[in-house]
LUMDRENMAR-468277 format. One record per residue (C-alpha): x, y, z; residue in one letter. Coordinates in steps of 0.001 Angstrom, whole numbers. Layout:
<atoms>
ATOM:X:Y:Z:A .
...
</atoms>
This chain:
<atoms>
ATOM:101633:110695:60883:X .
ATOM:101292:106895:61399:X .
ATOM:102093:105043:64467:X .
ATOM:104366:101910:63824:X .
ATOM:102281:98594:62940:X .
ATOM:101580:96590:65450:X .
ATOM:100502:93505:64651:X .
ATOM:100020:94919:61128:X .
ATOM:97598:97571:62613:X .
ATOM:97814:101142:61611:X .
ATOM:96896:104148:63830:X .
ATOM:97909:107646:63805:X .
ATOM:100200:108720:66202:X .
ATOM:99212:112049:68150:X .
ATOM:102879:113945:68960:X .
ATOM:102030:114132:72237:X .
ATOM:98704:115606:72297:X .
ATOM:96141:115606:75479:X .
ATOM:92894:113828:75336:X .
ATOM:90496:114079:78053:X .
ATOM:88226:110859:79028:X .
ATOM:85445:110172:81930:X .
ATOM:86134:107527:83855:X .
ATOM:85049:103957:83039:X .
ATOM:85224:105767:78892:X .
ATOM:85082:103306:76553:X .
ATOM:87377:102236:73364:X .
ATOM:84578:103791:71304:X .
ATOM:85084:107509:73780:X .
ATOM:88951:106883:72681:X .
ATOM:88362:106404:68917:X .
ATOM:86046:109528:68955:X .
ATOM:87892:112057:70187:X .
ATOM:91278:110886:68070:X .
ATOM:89125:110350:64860:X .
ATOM:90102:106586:64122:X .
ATOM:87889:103123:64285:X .
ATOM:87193:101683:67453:X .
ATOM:87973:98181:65822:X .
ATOM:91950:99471:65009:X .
ATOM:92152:100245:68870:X .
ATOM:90731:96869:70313:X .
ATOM:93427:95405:67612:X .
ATOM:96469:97206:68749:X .
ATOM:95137:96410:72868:X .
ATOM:95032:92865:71830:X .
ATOM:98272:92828:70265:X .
ATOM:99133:94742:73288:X .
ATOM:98301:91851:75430:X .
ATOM:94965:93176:76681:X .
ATOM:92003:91797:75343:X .
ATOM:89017:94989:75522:X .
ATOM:85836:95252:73412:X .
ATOM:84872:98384:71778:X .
ATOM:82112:99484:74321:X .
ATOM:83550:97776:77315:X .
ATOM:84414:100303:79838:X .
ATOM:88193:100713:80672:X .
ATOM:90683:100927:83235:X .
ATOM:92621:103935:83765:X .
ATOM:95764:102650:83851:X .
ATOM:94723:100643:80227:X .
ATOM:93912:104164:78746:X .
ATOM:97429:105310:79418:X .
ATOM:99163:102517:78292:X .
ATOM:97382:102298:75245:X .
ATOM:97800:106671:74943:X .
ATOM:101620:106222:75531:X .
ATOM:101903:103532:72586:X .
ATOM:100121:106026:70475:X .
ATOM:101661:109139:71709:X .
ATOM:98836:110247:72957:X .
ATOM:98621:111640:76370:X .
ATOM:95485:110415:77912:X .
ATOM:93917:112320:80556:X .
ATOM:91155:110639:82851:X .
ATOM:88782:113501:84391:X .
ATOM:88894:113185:88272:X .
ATOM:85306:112913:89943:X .
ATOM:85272:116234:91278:X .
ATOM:85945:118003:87833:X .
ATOM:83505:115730:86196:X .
ATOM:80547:116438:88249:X .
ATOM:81929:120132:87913:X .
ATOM:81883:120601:84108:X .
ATOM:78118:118050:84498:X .
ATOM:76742:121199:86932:X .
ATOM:77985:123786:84498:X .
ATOM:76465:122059:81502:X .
ATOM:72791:123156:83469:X .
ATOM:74422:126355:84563:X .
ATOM:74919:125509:87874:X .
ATOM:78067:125957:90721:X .
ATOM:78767:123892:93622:X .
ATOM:81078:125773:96586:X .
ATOM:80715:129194:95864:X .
ATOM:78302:131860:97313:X .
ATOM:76038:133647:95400:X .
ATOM:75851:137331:96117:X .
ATOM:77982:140370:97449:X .
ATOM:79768:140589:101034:X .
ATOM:76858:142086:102381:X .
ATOM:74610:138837:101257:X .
ATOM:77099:136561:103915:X .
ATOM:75710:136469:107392:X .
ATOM:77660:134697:110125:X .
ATOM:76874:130748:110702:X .
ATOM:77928:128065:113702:X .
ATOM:80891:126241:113245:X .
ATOM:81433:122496:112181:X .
ATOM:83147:120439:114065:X .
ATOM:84411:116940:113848:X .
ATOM:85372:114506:116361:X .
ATOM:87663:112517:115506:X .
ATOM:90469:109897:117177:X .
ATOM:90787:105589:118621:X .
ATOM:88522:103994:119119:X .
ATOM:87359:103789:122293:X .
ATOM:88686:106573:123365:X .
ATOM:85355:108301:124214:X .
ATOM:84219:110479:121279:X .
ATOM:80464:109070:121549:X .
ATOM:80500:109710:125198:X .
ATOM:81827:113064:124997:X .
ATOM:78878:113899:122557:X .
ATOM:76787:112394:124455:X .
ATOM:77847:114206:127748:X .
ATOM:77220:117649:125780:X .
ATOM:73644:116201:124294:X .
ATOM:72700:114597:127388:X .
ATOM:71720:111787:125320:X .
ATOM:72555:108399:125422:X .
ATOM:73659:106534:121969:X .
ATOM:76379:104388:122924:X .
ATOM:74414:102075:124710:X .
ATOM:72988:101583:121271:X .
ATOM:75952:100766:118988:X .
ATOM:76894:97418:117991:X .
ATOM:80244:96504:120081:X .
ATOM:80001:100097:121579:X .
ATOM:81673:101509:118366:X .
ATOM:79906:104205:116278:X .
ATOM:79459:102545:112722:X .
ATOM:77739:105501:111201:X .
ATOM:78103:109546:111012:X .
ATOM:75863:111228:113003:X .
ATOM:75564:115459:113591:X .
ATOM:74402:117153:116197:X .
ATOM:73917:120709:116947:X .
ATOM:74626:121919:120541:X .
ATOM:74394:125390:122219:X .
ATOM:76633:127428:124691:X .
ATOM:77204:130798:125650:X .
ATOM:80680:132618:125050:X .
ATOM:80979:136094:126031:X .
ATOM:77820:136539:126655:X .
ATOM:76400:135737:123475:X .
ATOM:74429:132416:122435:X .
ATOM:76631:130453:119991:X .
ATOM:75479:127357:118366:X .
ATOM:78533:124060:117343:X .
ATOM:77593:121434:114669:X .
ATOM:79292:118164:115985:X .
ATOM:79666:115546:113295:X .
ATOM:80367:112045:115293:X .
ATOM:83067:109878:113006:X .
ATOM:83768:106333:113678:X .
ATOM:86848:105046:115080:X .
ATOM:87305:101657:113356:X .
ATOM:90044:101616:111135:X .
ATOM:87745:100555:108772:X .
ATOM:86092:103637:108721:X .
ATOM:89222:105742:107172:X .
ATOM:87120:106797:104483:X .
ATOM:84293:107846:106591:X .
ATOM:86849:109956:108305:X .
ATOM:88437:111468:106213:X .
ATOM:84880:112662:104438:X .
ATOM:83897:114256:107905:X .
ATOM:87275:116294:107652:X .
ATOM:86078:117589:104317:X .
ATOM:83034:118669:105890:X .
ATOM:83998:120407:109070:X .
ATOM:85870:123813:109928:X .
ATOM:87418:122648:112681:X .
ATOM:88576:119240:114368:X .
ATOM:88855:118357:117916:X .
ATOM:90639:114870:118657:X .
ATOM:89753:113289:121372:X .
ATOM:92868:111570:122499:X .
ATOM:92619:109237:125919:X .
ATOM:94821:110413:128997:X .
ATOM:95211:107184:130171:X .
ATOM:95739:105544:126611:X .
ATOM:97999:108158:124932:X .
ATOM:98266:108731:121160:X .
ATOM:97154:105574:119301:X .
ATOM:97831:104479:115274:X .
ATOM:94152:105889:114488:X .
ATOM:94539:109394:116502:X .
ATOM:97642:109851:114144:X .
ATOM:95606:108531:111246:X .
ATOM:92868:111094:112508:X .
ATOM:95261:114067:113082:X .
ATOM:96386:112975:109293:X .
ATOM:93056:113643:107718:X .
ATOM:92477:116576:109554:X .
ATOM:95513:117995:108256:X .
ATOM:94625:117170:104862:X .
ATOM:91924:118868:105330:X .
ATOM:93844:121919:106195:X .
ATOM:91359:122964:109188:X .
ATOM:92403:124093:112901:X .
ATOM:92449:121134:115495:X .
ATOM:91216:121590:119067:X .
ATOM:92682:118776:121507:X .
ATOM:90335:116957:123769:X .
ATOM:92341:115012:126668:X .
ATOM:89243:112694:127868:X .
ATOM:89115:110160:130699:X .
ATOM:91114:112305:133340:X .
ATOM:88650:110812:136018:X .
ATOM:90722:107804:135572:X .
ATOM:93653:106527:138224:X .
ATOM:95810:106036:134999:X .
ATOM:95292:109251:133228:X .
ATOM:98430:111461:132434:X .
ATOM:97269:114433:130584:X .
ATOM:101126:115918:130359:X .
ATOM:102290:112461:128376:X .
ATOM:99961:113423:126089:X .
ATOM:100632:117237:125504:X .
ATOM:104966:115557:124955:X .
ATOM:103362:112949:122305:X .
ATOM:101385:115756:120517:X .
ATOM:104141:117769:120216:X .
ATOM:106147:115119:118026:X .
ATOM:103043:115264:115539:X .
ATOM:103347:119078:115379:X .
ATOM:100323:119798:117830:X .
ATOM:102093:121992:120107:X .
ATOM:99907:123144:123401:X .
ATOM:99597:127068:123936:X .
ATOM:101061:126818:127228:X .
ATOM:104346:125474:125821:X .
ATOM:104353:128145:123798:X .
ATOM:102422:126312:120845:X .
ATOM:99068:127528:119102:X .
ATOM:96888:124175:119605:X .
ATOM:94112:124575:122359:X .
ATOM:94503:121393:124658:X .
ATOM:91417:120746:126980:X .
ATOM:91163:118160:129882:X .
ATOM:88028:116690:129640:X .
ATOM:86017:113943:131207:X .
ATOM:82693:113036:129838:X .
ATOM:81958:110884:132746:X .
ATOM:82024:113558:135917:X .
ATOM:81535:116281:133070:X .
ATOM:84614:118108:133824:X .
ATOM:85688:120496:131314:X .
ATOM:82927:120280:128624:X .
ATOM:82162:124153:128769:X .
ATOM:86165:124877:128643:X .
ATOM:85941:122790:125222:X .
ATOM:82791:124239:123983:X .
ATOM:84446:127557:124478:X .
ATOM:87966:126594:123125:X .
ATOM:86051:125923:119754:X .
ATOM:84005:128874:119707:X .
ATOM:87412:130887:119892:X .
ATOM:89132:129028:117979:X .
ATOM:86808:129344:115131:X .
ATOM:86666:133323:115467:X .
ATOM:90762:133536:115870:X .
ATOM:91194:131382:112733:X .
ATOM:87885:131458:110088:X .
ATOM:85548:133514:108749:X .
ATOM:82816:131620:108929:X .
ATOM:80026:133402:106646:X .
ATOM:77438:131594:104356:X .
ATOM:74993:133575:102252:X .
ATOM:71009:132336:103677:X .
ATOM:69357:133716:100867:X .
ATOM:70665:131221:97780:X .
ATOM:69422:127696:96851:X .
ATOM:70713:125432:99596:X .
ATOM:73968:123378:98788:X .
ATOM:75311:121354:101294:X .
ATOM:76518:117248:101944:X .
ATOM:74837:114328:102810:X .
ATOM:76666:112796:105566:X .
ATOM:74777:109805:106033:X .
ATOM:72323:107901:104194:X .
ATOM:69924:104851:104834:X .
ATOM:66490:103232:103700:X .
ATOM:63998:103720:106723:X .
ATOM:61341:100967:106049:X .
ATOM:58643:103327:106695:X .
ATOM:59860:106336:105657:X .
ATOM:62237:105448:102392:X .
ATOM:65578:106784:101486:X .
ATOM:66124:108951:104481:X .
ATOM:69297:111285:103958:X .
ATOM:71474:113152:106783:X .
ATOM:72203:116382:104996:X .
ATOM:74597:119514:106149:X .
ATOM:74233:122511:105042:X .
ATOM:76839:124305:103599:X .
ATOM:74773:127647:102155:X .
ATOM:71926:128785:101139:X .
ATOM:68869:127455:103053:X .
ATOM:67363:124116:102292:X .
ATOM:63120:124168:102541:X .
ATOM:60534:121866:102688:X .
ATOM:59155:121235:98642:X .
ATOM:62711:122090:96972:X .
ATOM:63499:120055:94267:X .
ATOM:67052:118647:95190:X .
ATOM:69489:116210:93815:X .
ATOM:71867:114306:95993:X .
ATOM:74559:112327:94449:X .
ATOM:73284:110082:91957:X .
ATOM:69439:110400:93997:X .
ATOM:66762:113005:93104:X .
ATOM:63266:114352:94198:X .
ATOM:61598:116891:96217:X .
ATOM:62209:117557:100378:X .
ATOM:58897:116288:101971:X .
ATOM:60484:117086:105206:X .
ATOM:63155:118011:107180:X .
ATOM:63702:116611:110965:X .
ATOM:66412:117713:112900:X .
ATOM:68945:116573:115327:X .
ATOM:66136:116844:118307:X .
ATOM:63623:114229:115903:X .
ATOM:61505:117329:115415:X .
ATOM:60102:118222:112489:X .
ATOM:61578:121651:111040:X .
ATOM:60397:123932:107977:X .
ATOM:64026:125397:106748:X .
ATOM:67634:124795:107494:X .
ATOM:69976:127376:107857:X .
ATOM:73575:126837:107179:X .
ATOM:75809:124691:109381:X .
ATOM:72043:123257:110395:X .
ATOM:72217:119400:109577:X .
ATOM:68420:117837:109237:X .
ATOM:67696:114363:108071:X .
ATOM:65584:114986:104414:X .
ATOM:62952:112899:103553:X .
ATOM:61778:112630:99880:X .
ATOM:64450:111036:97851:X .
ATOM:63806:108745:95336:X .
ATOM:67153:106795:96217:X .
ATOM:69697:106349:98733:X .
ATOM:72514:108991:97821:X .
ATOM:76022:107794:98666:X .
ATOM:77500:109524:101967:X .
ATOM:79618:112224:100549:X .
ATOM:77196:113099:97521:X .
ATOM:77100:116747:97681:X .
ATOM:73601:118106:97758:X .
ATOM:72301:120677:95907:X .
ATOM:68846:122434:95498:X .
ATOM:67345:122959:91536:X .
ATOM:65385:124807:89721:X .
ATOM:62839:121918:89453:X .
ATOM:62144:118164:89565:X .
ATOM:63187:117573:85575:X .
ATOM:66585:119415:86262:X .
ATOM:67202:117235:89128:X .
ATOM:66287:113706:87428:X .
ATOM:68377:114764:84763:X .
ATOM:71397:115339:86736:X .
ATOM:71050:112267:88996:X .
ATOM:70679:110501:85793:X .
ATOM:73931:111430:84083:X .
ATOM:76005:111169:87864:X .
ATOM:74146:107539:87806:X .
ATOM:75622:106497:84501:X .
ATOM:79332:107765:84884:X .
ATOM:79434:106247:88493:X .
ATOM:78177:102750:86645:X .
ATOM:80638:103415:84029:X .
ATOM:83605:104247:86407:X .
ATOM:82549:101282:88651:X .
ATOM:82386:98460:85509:X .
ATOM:86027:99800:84784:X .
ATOM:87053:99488:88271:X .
ATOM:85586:95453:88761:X .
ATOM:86293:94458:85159:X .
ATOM:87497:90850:85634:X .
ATOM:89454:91417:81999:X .
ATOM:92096:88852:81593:X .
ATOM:95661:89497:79496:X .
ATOM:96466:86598:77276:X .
ATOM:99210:85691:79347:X .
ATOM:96899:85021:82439:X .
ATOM:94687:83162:80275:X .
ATOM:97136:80514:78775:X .
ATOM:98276:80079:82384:X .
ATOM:94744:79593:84103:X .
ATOM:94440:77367:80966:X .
ATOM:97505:75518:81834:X .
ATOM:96863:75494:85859:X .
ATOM:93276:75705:86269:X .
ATOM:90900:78935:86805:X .
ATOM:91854:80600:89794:X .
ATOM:88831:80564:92966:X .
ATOM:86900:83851:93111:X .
ATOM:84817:84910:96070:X .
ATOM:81497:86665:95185:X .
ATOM:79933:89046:97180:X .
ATOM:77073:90848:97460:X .
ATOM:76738:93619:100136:X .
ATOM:73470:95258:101688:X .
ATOM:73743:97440:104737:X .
ATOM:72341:100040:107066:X .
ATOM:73777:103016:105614:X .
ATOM:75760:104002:102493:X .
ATOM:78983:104736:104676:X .
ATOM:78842:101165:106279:X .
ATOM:78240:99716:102879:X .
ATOM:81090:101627:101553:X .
ATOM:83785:101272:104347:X .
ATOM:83019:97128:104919:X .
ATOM:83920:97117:100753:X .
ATOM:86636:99267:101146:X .
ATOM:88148:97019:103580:X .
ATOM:87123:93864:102156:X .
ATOM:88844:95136:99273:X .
ATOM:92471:95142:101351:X .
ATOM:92185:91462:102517:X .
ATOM:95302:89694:100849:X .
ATOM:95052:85716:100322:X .
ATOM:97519:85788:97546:X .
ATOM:97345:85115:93776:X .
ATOM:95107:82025:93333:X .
ATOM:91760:83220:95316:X .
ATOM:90044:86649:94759:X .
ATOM:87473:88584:95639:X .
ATOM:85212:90398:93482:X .
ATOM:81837:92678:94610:X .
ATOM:79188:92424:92577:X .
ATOM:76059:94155:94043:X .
ATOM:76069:96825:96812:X .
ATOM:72954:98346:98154:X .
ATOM:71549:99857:101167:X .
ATOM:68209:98161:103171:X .
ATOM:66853:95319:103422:X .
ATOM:68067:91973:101912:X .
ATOM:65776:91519:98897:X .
ATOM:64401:88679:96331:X .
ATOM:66388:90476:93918:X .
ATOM:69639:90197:95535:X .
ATOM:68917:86977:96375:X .
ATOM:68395:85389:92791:X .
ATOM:71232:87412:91478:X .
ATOM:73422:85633:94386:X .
ATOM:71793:82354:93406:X .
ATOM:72952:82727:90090:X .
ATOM:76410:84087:90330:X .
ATOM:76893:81345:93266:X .
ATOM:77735:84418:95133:X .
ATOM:77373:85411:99182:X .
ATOM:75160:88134:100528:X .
ATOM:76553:89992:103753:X .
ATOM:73687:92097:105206:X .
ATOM:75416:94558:107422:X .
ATOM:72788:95673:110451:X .
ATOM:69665:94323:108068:X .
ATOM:67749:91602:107212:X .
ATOM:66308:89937:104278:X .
ATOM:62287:89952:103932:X .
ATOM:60452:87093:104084:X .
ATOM:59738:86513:100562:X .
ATOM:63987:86806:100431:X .
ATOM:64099:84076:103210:X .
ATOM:62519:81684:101910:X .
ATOM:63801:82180:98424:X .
ATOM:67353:81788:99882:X .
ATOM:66402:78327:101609:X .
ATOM:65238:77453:98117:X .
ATOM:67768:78514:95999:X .
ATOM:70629:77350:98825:X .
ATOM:72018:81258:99178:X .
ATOM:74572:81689:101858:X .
ATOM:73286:84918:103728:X .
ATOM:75525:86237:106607:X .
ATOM:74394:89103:108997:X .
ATOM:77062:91383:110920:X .
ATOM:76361:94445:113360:X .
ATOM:80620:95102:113576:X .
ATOM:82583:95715:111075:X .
ATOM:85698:93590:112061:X .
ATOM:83786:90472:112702:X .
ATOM:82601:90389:108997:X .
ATOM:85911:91433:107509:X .
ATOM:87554:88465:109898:X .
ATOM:85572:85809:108741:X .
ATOM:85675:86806:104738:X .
ATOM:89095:86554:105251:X .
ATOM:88678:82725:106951:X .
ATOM:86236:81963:103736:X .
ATOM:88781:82881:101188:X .
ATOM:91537:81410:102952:X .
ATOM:89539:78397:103392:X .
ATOM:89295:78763:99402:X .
ATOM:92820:78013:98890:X .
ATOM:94192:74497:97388:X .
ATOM:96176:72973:100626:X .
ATOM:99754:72889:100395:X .
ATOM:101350:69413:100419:X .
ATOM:104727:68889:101720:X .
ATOM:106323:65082:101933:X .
ATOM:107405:64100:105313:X .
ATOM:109948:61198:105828:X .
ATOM:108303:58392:108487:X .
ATOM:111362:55729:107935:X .
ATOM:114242:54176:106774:X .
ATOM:114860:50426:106512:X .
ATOM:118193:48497:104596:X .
ATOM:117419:45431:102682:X .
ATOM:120053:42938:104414:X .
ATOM:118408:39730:102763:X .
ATOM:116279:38363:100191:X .
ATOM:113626:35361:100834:X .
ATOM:111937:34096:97517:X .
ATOM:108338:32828:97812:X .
ATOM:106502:31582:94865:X .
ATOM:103326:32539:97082:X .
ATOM:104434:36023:97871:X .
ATOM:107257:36995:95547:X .
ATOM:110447:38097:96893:X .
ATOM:110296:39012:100313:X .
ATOM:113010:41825:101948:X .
ATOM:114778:41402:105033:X .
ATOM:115395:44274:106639:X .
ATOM:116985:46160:109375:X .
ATOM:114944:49397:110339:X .
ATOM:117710:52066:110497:X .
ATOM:115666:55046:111421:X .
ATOM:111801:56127:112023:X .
ATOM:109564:53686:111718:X .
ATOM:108004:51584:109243:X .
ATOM:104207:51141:108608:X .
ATOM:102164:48791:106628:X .
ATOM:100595:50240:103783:X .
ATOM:102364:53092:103626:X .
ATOM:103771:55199:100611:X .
ATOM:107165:53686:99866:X .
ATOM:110154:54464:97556:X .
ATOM:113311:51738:96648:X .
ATOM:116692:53699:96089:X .
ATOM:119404:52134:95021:X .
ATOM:123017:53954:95597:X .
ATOM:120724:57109:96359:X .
ATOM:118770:57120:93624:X .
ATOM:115167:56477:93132:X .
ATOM:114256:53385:91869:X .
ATOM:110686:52660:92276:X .
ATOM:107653:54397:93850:X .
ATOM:105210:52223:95869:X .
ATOM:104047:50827:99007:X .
ATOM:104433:48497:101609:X .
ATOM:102287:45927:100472:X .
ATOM:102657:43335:103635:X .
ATOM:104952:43782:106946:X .
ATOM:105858:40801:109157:X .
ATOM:107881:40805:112402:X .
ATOM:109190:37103:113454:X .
ATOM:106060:34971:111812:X .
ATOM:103550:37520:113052:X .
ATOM:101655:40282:110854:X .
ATOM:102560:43423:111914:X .
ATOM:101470:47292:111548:X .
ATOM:104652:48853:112524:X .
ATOM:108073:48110:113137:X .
ATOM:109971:50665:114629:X .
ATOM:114093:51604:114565:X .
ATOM:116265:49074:115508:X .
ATOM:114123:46264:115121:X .
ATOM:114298:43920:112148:X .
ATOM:111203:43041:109895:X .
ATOM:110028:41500:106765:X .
ATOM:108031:43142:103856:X .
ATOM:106623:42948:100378:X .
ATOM:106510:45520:98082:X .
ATOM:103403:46628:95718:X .
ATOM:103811:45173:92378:X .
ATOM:107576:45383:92565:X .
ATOM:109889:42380:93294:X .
ATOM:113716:44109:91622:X .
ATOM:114739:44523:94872:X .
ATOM:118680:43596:96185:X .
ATOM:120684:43697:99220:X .
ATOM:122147:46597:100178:X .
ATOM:118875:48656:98502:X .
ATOM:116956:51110:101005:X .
ATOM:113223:51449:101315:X .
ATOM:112150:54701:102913:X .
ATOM:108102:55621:103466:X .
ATOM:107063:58808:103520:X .
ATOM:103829:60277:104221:X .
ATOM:101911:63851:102203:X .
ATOM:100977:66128:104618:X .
ATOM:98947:69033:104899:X .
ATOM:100797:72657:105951:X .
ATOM:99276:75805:107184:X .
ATOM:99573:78529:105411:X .
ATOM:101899:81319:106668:X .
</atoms>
């Protein structure tokens, strides 16, 4: 059956069948799977209004609006279930243990901290390490996920936690909400002298999502200000209702300062986690876990923060991370020692990657090195597919007649480097949100993590585009290349700072807006002829003031009659700048002498607005 012609084009309809497509598929992927030419497609997009070549990879939403015009019902493959059915095409499973009950041994909870900034996660961590990393964050806000593995006694018995640290910047949502996906259990640190705040909701949110048991942490109660019970009432509108008010939340008053209360919340998420999970792994499988943090150590290379889930991850494995491959060289843990094997719940940094992975990638451990290049291959080339699809700058032909009409519209370039993969991420992410309006955009072009290099630096030079280098700097050889080639290279350590001033550059982009002020009003009340001068009005200023050389406009009865200026302005027999209300004056007009009594010449002056 044949689909109506559009634009004389012909393509069988498909009743409502389902066709799945990768992300970022192609017009060629399309034309494959419904058995027509690639060419008919691009013809019915462009009659469509879309212009799309064959190979050029797609938007989602283009896919489905081409599908629906076919009858097609076009199906785009989410990430997870594409890197599923990739793993299953080398007979491999990600989230499941391998083995019988009796294979599962117990393993230490993961917990994340979560809640506002400022409200003291870093220093509660640091009060149960006793360690010192605040003093070492930019603006005293944790940019970056860190985990940490801490022991206590319950009961008796030695219990180890696994704290992962999240940042608190808003800007970090996505950060956040991947350290929910990675814990078993959530404790929100909530100030007592601060109260709930728009990111401990955000927080509570995500941990929700995640669908994993929250432990309170009231912090600061050393403080004159503190009010633990205020609190416990604002909790309780969120649905975190305290045990002592007859809830089944565990709220602890803390104070990482004096101390106070740290073993009461160690042990509060030590029962927590027995009361509400079964927290079993199987030791004995190839590891599988996440890497929650990634960055390029200069002399060690891509240097990965990995969790793991199961299994147990060993120096010499042959592992794949995300889109990165290679073999662990080593593993150093939380302490900066140097371990042979990490058990599950353990996180280690991993050394040995031939990349930076992106935080998130789940990690996995192969058969051997060829397995793992091959996956991190494919994952590389969907991800680039996906990500041409999502920064295609592809016009409609209505958008290009009007740019044609108006003008192209201003685009910002940028190209991002940064510490870690999570920075890099979360500064684009929020970049991404800045809103300037319809004539100035802003498009990514490069992302990376580590230092700013020559390479980033001639493909800024010849896009004309900006480099941000978030927590690094360029190399020498990149220096001076940038002086050369006139590359704009701006360096950030917070987050806020950077997105502030990209959104000063692009509003600084925009054409200024115009608007015509009035200055004065003056009646012509006689007319002097002057064979030097041409006719000369006398005039009575009526309102304002009148300046020489200003804009002008003659209206007669109310209606325009000439635009111009004052060409000459006397006052008695002298020359004069500006004659003000009230006062009576003498002037010339530009090339224009059809003037008559009883006509009114009003200046005006084109001034600049600011932008609401």
């Amino acid at each position: 059956m044949e689909a109506p012609a559009i634009g004389g084009v012909r393509v069988r309809k498909g009743d409502g069948q389902t066709v799945r497509l990768r992300r970022g598929a192609s017009l060629t992927d399309l034309a494959e799977k419904i058995g027509v030419e690639p060419a008919s497609l691009v013809q019915v997009l462009f009659h469509l209004g879309e212009m799309v070549t064959a190979t050029q990879s797609v938007a989602d939403e283009t896919l489905e609006v081409l599908g629906a015009e076919l009858d097609y019902n076009i199906e785009v493959v989410s990430p997870e279930d594409e890197d599923r059915e990739l793993l299953e095409s080398f007979d491999l499973e990600f989230g499941e243990d391998i083995g019988d009950e009796d294979d599962l041994e117990a393993r230490p909870p993961v917990v994340t901290v979560m809640g506002h900034v400022d409200h003291g996660k870093t220093k509660l961590l640091d009060a149960l390490r006793h360690t010192n990393l605040v003093a070492k964050e930019a603006g005293g806000i944790t940019q970056a996920i860190g985990a940490y593995q801490v022991a206590t006694e319950v009961d008796g018995q030695d219990r180890s936690i696994t704290f992962i640290d999240t940042p608190g910047h808003e800007a970090f949502t996505a950060m956040r909400a991947r350290g929910a996906k990675s814990t078993d259990i959530a404790v929100l640190v909530v100030a007592a002298d601060d109260g709930v705040m728009p990111q401990t909701i955000e927080a509570l949110n995500h941990a929700k999502a995640a669908d994993v048991p929250v432990v309170v942490a009231v912090n600061k109660i050393d403080k004159d200000a503190a009010d633990p019970t205020r609190v416990r009432g604002q909790l309780s509108e969120f649905g975190l209702v305290p045990e002592e008010y007859g809830g089944d939340t565990q709220f602890v008053d803390v104070s990482a300062i004096t101390r106070q209360g740290l073993d009461e919340l160690l042990e509060a998420i030590v029962l927590t986690a027995d009361a509400a999970l079964d927290l079993r792994a199987n030791p004995d499988m190839p590891a599988q876990g996440v890497a929650i943090e990634a960055h390029l150590d200069k002399g060690r290379g891509p240097v990965a923060t990995v969790l793991v889930h199961r299994g147990t991850l060993r120096i010499g494995d042959s592992i794949v991370a995300g889109s990165a491959h290679g073999r662990v060289r080593a593993l150093i843990n939380d302490q900066g020692e140097t371990v042979d094997e990490a058990l599950p719940s353990m996180p280690v940094q991993v050394l040995g990657l031939t990349s930076v992975p992106g935080a998130g990638d789940n990690v996995l451990v192969v058969e051997d090195d060829r397995m793992a290049r091959q996956i991190a291959d494919k994952r590389e080339a969907r991800m680039r597919a996906a990500q041409q699809a999502k920064t295609s700058r592809r016009k409609t032909l209505d958008q290009l007649f009007e740019q044609l009409e108006k003008g192209e519209t201003q685009e910002l370039l940028l190209i991002l480097k940064g510490d870690g993969a999570g920075s890099v991420e979360a500064l684009e992410d929020a970049l991404s949100k800045i809103e300037v309006g319809d004539e100035v955009s802003l498009r990514v072009i490069d992302r990376g993590v580590g230092a700013i290099t020559e390479t980033n630096v001639s493909l800024a030079a010849a896009s004309k585009a900006v480099i941000i280098g978030f927590n690094v700097r360029p190399t020498p050889h990149a220096t001076q290349m940038a002086d050369r080639e006139n590359v704009d290279i701006r360096f950030y350590s917070v987050i806020y700072q950077a997105i502030d001033e990209i959104e000063a550059a692009l509003k600084g982009m925009l054409k200024p807006i115009f608007a015509e002020e009035v200055r004065g009003q003056a009646e012509i009340r006689e007319i002097f002829r002057s064979s030097k001068f041409g006719n000369i009005a006398g005039c009575m200023v009526t309102s304002g003031s009148i300046r020489r050389n200003a804009s002008a406009r003659l209206l007669r009865d109310g209606v325009v009659i000439a635009t111009t200026s004052i060409a000459s302005l006397r006052r008695e027999k002298d020359d004069a700048t500006e004659v003000r209300e009230g006062f009576e004056c003498g002037m010339t007009l530009a090339n224009y002498n059809d003037i008559r009594i009883g006509d009114v010449v009003e200046t005006f002056e084109m001034v600049e607005k600011e932008r609401s």
